[in-house]
Every structure is written in structure tokens, then in C-alpha cells.
TILUMMI-109448 format. One record per residue: y, z, x of N, C-alpha, C, O in turn; residue in three letters. Coordinates in steps of 0.02 Angstrom, whole numbers, plus 50000, padded with zeros to 5 digits. Layout:
REM TILUMMI-109448
[node [Y; Z; X]; [Y; Z; X]; [Y; Z; X]; [Y; Z; X]; ALA],
...
This chain:
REM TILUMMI-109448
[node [49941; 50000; 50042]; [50000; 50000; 50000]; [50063; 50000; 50044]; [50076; 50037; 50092]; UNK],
[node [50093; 49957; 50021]; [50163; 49945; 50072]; [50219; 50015; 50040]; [50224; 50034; 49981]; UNK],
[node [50258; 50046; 50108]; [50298; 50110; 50101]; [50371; 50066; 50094]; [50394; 50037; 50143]; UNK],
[node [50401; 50063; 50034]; [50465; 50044; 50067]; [50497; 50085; 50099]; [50542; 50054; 50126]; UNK],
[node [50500; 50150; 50116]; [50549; 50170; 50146]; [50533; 50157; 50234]; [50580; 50153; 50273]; UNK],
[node [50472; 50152; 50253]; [50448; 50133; 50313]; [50454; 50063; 50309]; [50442; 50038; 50364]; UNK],
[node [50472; 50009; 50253]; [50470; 49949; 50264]; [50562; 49945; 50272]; [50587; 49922; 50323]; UNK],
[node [50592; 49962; 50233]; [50670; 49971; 50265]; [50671; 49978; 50329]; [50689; 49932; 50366]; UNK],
[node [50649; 50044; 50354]; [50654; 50041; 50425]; [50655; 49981; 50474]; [50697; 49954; 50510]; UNK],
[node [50571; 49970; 50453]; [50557; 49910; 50506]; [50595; 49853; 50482]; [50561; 49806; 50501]; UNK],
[node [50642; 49832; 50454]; [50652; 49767; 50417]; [50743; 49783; 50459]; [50775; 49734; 50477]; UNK],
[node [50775; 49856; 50471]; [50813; 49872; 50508]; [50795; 49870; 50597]; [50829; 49838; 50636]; UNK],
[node [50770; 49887; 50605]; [50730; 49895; 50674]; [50736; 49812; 50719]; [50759; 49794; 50773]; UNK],
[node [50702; 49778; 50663]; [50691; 49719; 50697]; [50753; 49663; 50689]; [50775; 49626; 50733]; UNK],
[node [50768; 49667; 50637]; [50844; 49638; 50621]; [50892; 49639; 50675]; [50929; 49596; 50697]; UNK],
[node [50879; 49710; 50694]; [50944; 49734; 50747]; [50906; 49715; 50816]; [50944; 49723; 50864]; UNK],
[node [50862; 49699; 50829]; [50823; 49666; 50883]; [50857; 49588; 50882]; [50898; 49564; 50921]; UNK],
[node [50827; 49559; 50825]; [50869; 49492; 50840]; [50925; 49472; 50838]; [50944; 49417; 50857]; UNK],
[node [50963; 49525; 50810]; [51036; 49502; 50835]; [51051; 49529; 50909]; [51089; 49492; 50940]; UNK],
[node [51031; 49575; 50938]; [51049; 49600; 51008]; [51026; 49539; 51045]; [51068; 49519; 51084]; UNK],
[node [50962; 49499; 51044]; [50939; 49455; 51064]; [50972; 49388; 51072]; [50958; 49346; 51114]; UNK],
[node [51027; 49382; 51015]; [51065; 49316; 51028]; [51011; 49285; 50972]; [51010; 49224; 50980]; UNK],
[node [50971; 49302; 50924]; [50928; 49239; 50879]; [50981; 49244; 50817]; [50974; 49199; 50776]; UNK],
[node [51041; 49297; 50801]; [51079; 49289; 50744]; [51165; 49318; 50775]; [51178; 49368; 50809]; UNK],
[node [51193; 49286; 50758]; [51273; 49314; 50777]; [51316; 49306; 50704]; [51304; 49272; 50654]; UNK],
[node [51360; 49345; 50717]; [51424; 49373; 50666]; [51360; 49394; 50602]; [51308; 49423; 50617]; UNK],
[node [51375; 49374; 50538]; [51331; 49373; 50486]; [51292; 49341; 50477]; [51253; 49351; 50431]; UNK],
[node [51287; 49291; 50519]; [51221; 49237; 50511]; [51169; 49262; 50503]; [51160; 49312; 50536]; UNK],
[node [51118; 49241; 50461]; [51054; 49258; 50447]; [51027; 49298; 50419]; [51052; 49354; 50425]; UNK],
[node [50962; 49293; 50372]; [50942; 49339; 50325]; [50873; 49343; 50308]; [50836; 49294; 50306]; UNK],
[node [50855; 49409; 50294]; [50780; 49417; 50306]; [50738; 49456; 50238]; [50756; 49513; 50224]; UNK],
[node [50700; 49434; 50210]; [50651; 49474; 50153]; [50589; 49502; 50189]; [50569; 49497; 50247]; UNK],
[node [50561; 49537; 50124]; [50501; 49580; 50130]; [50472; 49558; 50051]; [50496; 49530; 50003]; UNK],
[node [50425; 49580; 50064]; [50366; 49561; 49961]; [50374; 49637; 49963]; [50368; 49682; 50005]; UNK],
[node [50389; 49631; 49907]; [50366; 49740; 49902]; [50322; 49713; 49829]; [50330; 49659; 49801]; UNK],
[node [50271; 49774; 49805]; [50228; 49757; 49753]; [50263; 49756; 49701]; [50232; 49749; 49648]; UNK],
[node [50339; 49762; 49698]; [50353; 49778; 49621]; [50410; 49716; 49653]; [50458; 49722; 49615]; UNK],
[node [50422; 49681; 49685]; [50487; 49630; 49696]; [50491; 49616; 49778]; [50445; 49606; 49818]; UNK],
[node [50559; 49619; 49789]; [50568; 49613; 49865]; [50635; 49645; 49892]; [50687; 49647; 49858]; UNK],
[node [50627; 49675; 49970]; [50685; 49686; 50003]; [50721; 49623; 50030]; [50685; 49573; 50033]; UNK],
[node [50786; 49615; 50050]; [50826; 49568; 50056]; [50889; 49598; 50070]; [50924; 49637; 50036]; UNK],
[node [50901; 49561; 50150]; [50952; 49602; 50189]; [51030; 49565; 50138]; [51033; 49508; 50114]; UNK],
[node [51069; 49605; 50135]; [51153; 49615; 50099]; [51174; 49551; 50123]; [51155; 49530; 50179]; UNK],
[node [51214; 49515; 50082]; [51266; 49467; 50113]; [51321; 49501; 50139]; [51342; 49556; 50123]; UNK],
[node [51344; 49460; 50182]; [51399; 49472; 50234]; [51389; 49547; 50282]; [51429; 49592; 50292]; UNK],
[node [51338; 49541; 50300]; [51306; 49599; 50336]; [51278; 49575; 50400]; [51238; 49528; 50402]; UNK],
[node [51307; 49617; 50470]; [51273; 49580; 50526]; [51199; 49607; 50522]; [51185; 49664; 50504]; UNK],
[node [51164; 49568; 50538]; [51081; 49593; 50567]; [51076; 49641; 50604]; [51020; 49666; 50605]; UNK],
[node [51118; 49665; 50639]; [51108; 49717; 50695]; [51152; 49781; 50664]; [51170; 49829; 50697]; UNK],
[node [51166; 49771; 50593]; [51209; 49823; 50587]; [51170; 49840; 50505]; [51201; 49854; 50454]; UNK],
[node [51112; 49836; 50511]; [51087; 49853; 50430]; [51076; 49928; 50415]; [51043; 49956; 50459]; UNK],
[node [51093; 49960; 50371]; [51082; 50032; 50350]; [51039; 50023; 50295]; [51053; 50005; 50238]; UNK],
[node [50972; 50042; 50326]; [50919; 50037; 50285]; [50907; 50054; 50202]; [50856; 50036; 50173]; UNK],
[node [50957; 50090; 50172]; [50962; 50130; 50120]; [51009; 50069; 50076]; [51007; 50059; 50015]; UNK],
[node [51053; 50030; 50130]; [51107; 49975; 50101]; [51050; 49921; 50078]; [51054; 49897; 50022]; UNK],
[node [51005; 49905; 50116]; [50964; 49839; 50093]; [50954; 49836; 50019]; [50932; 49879; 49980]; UNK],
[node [50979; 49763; 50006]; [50954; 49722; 49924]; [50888; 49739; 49899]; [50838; 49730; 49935]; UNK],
[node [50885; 49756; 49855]; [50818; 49777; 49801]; [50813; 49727; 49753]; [50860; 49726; 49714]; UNK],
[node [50758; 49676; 49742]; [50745; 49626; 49698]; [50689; 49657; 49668]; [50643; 49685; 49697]; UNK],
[node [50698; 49647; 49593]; [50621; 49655; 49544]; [50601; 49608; 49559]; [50633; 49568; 49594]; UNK],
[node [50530; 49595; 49532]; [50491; 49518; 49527]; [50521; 49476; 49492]; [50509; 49423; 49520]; UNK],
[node [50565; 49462; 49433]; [50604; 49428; 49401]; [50673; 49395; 49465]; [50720; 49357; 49454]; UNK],
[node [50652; 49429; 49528]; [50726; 49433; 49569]; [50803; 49464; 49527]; [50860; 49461; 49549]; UNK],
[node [50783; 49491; 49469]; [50857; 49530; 49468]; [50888; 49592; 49515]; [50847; 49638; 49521]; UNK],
[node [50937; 49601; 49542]; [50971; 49645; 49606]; [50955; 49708; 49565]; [50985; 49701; 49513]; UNK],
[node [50928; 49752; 49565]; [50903; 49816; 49559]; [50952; 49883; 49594]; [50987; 49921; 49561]; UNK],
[node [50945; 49884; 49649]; [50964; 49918; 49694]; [50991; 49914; 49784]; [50958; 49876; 49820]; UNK],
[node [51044; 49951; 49814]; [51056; 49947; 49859]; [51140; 49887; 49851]; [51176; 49879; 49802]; UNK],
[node [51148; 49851; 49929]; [51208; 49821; 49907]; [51155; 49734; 49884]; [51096; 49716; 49889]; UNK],
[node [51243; 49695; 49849]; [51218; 49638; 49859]; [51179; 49600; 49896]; [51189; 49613; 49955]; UNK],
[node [51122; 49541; 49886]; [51082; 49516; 49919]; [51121; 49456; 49942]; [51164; 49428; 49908]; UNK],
[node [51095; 49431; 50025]; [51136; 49371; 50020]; [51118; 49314; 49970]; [51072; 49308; 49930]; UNK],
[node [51185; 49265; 49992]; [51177; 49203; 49953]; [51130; 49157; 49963]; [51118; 49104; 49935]; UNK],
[node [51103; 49191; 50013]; [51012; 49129; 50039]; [50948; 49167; 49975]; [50890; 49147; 49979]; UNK],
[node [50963; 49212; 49929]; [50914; 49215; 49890]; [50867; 49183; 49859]; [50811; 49204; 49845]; UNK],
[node [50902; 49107; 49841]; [50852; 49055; 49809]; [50812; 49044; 49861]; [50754; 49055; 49843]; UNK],
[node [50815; 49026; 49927]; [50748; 49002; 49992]; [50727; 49040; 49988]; [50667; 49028; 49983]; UNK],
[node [50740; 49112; 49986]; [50668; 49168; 50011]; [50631; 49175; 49943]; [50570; 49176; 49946]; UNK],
[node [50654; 49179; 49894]; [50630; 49181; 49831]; [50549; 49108; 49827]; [50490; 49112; 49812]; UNK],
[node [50585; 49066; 49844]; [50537; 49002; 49824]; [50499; 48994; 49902]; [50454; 48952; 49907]; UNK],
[node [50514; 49030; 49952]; [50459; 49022; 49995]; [50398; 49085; 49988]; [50341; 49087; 50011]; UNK],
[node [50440; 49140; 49940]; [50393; 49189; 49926]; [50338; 49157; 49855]; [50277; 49160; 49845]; UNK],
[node [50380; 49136; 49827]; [50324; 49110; 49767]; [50283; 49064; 49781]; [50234; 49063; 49744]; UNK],
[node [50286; 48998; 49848]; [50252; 48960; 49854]; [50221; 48970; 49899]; [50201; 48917; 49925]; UNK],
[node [50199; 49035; 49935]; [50172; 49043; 50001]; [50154; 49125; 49976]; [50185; 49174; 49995]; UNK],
[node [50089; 49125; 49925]; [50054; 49197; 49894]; [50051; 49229; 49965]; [50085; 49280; 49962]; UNK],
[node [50024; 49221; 50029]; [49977; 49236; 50067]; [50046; 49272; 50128]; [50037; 49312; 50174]; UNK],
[node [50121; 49237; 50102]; [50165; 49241; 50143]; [50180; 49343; 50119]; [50169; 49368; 50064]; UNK],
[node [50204; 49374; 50171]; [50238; 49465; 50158]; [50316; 49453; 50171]; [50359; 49493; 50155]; UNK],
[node [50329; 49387; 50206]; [50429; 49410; 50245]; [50424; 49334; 50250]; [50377; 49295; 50255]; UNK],
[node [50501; 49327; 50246]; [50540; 49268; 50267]; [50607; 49278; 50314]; [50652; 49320; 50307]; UNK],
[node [50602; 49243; 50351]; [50658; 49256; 50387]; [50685; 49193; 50410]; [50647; 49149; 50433]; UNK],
[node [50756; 49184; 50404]; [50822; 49131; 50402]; [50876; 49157; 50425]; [50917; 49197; 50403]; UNK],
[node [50863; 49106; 50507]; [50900; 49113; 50576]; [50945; 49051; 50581]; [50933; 48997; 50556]; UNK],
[node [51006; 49069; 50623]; [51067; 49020; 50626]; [51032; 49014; 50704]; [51081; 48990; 50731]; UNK],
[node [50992; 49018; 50748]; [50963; 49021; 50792]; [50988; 48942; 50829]; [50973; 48892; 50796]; UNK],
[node [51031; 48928; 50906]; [51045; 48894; 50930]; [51007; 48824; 50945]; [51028; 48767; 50955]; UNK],
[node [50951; 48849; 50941]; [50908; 48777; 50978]; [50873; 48743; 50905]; [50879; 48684; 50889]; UNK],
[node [50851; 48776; 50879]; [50818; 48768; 50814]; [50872; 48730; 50771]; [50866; 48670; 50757]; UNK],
[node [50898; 48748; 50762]; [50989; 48741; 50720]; [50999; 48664; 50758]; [50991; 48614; 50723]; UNK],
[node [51018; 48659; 50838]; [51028; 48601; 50854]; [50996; 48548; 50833]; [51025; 48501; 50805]; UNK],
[node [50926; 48550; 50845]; [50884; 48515; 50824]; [50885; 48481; 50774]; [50875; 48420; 50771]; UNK],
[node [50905; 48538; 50706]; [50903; 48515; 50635]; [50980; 48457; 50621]; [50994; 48421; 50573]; UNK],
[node [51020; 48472; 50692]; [51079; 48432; 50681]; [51080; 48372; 50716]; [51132; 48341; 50727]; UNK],
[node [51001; 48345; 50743]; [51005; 48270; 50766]; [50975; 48219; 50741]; [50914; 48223; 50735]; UNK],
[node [51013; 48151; 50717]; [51007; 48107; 50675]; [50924; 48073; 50690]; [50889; 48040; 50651]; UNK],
[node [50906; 48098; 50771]; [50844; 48057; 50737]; [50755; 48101; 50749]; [50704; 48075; 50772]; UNK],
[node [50764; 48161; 50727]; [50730; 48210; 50718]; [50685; 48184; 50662]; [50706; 48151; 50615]; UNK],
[node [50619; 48203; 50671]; [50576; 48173; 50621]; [50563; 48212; 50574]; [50519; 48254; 50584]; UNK],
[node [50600; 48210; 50505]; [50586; 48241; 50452]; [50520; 48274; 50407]; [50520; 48304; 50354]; UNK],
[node [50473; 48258; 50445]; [50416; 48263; 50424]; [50368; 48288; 50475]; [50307; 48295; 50468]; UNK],
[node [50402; 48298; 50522]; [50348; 48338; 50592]; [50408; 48345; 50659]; [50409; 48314; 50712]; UNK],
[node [50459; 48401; 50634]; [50513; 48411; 50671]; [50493; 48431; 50722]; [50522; 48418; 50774]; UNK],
[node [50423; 48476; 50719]; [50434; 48515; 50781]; [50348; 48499; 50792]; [50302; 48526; 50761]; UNK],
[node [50343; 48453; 50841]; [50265; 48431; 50866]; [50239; 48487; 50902]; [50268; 48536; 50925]; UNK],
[node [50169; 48468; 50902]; [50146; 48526; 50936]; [50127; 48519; 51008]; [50072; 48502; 51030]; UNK],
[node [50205; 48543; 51059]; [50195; 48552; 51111]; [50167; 48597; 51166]; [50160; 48588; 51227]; UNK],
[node [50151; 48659; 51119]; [50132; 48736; 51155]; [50092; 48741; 51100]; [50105; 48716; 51045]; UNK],
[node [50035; 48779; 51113]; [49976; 48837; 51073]; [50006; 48879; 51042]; [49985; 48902; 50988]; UNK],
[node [50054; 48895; 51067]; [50084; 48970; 51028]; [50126; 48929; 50955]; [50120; 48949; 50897]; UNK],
[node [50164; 48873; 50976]; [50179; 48851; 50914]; [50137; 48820; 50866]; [50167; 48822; 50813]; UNK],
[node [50084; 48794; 50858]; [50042; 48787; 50839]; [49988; 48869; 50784]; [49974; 48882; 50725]; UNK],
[node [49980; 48892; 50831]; [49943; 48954; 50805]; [50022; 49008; 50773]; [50001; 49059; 50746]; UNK],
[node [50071; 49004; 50772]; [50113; 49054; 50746]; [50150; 49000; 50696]; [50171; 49026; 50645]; UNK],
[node [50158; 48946; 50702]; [50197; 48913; 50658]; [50189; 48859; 50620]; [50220; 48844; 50569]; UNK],
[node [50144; 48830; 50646]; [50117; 48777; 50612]; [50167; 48704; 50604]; [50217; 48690; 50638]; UNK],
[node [50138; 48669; 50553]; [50203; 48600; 50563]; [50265; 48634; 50508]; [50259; 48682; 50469]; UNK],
[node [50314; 48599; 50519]; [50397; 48618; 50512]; [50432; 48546; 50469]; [50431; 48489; 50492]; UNK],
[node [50451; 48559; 50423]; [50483; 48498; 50391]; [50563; 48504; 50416]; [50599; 48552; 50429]; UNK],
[node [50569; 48459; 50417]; [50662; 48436; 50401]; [50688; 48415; 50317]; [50674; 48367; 50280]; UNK],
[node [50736; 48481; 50310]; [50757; 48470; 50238]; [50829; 48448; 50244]; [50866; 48476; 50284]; UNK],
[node [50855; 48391; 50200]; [50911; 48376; 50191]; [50978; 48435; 50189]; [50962; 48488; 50162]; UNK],
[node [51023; 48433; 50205]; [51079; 48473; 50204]; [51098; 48502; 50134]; [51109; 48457; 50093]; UNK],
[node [51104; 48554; 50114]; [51143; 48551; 50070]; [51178; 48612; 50081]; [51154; 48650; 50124]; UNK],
[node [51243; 48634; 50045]; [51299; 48689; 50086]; [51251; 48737; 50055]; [51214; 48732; 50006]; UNK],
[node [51266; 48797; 50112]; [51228; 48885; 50098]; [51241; 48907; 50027]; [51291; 48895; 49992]; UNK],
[node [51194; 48935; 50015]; [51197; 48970; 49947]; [51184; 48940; 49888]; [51199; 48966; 49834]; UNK],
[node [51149; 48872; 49895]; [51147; 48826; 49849]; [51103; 48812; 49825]; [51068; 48773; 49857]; UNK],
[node [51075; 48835; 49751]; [50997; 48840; 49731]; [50967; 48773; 49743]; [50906; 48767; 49732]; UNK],
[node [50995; 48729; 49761]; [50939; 48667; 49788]; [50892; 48680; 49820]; [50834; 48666; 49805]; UNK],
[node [50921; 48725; 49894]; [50893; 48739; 49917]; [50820; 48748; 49917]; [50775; 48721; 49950]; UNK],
[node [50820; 48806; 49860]; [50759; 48833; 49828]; [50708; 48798; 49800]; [50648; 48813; 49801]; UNK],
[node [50744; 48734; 49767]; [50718; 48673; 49745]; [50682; 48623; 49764]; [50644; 48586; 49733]; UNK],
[node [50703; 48627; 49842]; [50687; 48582; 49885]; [50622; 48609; 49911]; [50570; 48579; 49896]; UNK],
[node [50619; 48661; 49948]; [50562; 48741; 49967]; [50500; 48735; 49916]; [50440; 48735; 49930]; UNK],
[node [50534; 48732; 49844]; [50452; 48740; 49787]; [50456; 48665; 49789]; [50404; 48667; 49755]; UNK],
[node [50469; 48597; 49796]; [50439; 48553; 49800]; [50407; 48543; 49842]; [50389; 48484; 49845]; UNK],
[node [50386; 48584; 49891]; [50338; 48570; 49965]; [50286; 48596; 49945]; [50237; 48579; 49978]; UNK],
[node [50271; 48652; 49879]; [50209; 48661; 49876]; [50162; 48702; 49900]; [50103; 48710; 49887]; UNK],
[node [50214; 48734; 49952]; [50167; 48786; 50000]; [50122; 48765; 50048]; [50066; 48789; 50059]; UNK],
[node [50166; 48691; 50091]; [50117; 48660; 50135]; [50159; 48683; 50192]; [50136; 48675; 50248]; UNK],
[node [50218; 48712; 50186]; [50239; 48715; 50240]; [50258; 48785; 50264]; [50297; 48812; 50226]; UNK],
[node [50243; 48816; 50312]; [50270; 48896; 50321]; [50330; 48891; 50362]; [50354; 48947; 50371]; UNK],
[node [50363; 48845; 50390]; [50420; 48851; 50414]; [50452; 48802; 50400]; [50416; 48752; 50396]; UNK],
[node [50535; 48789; 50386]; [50553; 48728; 50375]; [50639; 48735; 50417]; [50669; 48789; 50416]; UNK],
[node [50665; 48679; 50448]; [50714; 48661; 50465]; [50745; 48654; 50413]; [50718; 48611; 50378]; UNK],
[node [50816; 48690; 50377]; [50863; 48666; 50333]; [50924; 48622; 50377]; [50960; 48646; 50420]; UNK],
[node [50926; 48562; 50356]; [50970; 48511; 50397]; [51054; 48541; 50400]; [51085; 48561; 50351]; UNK],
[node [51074; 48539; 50460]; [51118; 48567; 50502]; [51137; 48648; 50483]; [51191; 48677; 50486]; UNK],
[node [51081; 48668; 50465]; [51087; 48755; 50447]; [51041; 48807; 50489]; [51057; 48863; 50507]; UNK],
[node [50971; 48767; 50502]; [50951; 48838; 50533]; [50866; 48829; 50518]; [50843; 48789; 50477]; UNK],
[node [50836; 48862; 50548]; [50758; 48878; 50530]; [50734; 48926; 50457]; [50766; 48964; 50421]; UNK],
[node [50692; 48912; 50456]; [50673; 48967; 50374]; [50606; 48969; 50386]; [50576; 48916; 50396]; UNK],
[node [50570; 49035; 50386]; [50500; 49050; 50438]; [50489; 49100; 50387]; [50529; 49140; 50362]; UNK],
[node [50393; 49088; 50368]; [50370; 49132; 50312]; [50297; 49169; 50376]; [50267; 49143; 50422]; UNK],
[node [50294; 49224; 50353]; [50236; 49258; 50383]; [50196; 49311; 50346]; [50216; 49329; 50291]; UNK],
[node [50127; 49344; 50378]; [50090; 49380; 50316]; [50123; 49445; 50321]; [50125; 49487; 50276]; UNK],
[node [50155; 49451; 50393]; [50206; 49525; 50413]; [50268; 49508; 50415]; [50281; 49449; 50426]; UNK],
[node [50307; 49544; 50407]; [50380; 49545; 50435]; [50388; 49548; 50511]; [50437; 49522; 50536]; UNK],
[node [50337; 49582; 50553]; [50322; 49554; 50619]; [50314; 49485; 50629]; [50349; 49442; 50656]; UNK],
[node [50253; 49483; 50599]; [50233; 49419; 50600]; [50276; 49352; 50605]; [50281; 49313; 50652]; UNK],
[node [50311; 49351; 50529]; [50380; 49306; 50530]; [50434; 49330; 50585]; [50469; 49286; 50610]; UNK],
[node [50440; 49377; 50601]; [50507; 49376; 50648]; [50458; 49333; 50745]; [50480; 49304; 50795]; UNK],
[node [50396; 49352; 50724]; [50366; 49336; 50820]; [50369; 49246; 50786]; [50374; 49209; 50835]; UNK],
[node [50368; 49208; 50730]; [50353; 49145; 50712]; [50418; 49119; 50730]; [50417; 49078; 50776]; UNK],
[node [50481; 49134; 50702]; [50540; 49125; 50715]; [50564; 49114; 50767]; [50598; 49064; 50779]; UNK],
[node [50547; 49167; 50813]; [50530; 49181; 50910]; [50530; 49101; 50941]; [50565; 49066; 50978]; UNK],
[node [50463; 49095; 50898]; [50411; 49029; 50945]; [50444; 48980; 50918]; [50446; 48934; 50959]; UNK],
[node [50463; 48971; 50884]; [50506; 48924; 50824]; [50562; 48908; 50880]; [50570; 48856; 50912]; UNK],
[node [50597; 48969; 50882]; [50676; 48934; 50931]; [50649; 48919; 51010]; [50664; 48876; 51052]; UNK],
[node [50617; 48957; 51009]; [50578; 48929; 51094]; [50572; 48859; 51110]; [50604; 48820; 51145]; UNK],
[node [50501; 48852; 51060]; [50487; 48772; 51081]; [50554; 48723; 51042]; [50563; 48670; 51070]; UNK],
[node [50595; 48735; 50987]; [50629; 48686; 51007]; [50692; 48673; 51056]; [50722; 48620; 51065]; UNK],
[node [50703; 48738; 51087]; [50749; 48752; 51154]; [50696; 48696; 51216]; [50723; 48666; 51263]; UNK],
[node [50624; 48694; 51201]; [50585; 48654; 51252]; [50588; 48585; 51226]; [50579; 48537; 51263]; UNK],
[node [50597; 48581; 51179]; [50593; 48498; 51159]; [50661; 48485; 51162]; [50667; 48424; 51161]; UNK],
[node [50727; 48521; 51167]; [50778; 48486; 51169]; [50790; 48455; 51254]; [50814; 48402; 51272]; UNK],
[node [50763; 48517; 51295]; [50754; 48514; 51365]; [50730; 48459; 51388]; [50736; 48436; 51445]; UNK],
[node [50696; 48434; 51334]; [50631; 48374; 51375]; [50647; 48330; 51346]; [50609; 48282; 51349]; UNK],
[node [50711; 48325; 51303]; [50722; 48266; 51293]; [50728; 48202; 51328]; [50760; 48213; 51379]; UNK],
[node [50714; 48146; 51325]; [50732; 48101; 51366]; [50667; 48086; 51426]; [50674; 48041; 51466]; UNK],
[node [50616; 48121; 51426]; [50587; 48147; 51477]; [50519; 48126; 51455]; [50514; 48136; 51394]; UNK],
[node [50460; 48097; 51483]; [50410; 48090; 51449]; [50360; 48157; 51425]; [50320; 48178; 51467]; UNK],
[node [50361; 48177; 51384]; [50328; 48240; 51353]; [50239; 48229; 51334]; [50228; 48171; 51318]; UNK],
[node [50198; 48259; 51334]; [50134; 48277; 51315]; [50129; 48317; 51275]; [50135; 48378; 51281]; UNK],
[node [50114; 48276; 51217]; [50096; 48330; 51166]; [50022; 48362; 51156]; [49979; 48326; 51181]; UNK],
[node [49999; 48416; 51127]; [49948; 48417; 51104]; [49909; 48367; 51071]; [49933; 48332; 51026]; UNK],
[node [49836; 48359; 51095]; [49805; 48329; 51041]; [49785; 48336; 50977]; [49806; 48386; 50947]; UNK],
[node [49741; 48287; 50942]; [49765; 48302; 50864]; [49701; 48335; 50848]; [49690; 48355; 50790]; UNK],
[node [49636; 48346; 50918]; [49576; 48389; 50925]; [49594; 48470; 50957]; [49563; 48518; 50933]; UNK],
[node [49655; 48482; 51021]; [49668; 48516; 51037]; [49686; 48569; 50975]; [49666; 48627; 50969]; UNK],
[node [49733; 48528; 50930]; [49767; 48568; 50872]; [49715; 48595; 50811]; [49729; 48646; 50780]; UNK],
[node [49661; 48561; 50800]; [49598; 48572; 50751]; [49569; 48637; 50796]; [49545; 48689; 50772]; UNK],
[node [49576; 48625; 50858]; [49540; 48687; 50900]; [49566; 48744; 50894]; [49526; 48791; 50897]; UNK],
[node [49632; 48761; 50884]; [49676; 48809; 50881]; [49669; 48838; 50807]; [49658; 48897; 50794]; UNK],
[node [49678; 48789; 50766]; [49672; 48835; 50702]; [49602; 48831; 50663]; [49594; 48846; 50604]; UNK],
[node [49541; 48801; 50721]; [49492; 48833; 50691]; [49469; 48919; 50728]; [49431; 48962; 50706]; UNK],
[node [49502; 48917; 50776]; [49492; 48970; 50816]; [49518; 49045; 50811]; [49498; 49102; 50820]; UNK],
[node [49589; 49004; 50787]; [49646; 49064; 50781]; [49652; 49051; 50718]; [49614; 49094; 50696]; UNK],
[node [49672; 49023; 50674]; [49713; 49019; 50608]; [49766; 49013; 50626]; [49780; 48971; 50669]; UNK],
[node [49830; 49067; 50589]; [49881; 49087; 50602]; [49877; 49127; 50599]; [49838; 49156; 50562]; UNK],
[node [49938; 49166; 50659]; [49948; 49236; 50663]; [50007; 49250; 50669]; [50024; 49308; 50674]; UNK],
């Protein structure tokens, strides 16, 4: 049985990890939890490194704001990556530098943004769509997320940022990790002849590992 008051914590704890880290600056970025009766969901206009666990957004299952302060305006993505991903516990949505770049170059492949150049991305993240732009806070968003169906656990929102589902709130924050990594390595290697994984190497990995 999940504790919220131990899940506040950790949902504070690690928040304030990735902003010390440089993966979120000023207010950028925002992070959920599944609780059995709804979900936590860090405050709009709140830095990540500055969350008071008692302040965090309280959603029923209906998503109406319950308790704590306002939720941010990214509620529709975490909402529809929580409904289309049963198996998903946290979402987390980073303004994250390399990831973010990525999503801002014209010829990024919308349909397999982020190849599988490392094991770790592969086994923590799986394939990554590129979603069209649309401005923050904009239930398209959400729209766009439940038309994927739950094929995808991470997705590039075009010139906004990464959006990373996991079975932990660990989990999603170490996916996010690998997420800005390898595409900080694929922007590096741009230009450069790259080796990707094979398409047996990759069957090897997630018959071995799954995801983690």
C-alpha cells in the first residue's frame, strides 16, 4: 500500500535532486505520483527544488484538485499518460537541455526520436515519439498522449521538453536521467557516423531485462 505521506516526501526529495542537478531550472517542470484514491502533482509555478511536501496538488481519480496548492498547468499529460500506461506509478516532465534541444530540430524523426544507442536507454526507456508543438497547458496535449495508446512510455513534446512514465517515481525520475543523457550523446555525434544497436541486440535487452 502506497504511504502518501512517505510518497510526498520522496516526490520532494527527488524533485529537489533534479533541480540541483541542472535537469529543471526556474519553474520548469512537473512531476506526478498514482496514489490509490487519485494522484500527487507538484503546484504550478513552483521550483522543483523548492517543494513543501504538505504544499503538493492532491487529485481524486476524477482529477478534481482536492487538496494542497494548485496543480500545474501540465495536468492534462500526466493525467492521460497515467490512464494510458495502467502499469505506469509517476510521470515526470523536464525542460531538460539536451532532450528539449532535440525536440527543437527540424529533422528529428518523429516516430523513433531517440534510437537505441546505449542499453541503458533501451532497458529504462524504451522508444520515444516526437509530438507536435502545442503551447503549455493545453489539453491537446493530453489528446495527443491518449492517442498513442500506451505504446509509448516516454514522449518528446515538440520544442517543450521530455514526458517519461515509470512503475516508481524512482523509476521515472532514473528514465528521464537516461532520456537527457543519450540525447546529450546523439546531439554530440551528430554529424559523425554513429552505431546503433541492433534490432537483435534490442530483442536481447528486453527479453532479458524488460524495463526497469
Amino acid at each position: 500500500m502506497i504511504d502518501e505521506r512517505t510518497t510526498r516526501l520522496e516526490m520532494s526529495r527527488l524533485c529537489k535532486s533534479l533541480f540541483d542537478r541542472g535537469f529543471s531550472v526556474g519553474t520548469a517542470g512537473n512531476v506526478s505520483v498514482r496514489l490509490p484514491d487519485g494522484m500527487l502533482m507538484t503546484p504550478t509555478n513552483v521550483r522543483l527544488g523548492d517543494l513543501e511536501p504538505e504544499r503538493i496538488s492532491k487529485l481524486d481519480a476524477n482529477g478534481t484538485h482536492v487538496g494542497g496548492d494548485a496543480p500545474t498547468k501540465e495536468v492534462f499529460l500526466h493525467q492521460a499518460m497515467l490512464d494510458t500506461l495502467p502499469e505506469a506509478g509517476a510521470v515526470v516532465h523536464l525542460h531538460s537541455t539536451w532532450a528539449t534541444a532535440l525536440s527543437c530540430l527540424s529533422d528529428t524523426n518523429t516516430d523513433d526520436c531517440v534510437p537505441p544507442l546505449t542499453p541503458y536507454v533501451v532497458m529504462r526507456v524504451g522508444p520515444v515519439k516526437l509530438l507536435p508543438y502545442v503551447k503549455p497547458g493545453d489539453p491537446r496535449m493530453g489528446d495527443m498522449i491518449r492517442a498513442l495508446n500506451g505504446q509509448f512510455s516516454a514522449v518528446l513534446l515538440g520544442n517543450h521538453g521530455p514526458v517519461v512514465a515509470g512503475k516508481t517515481l524512482a523509476s521515472a525520475v532514473a528514465a528521464a536521467e537516461e532520456l537527457e543523457e543519450t540525447c546529450k550523446l546523439l546531439i554530440a555525434l551528430r554529424g559523425l557516423p554513429m552505431r546503433m544497436l541492433s534490432s537483435d541486440n534490442v530483442a536481447e535487452l528486453n527479453a532479458t531485462f524488460g524495463r526497469i
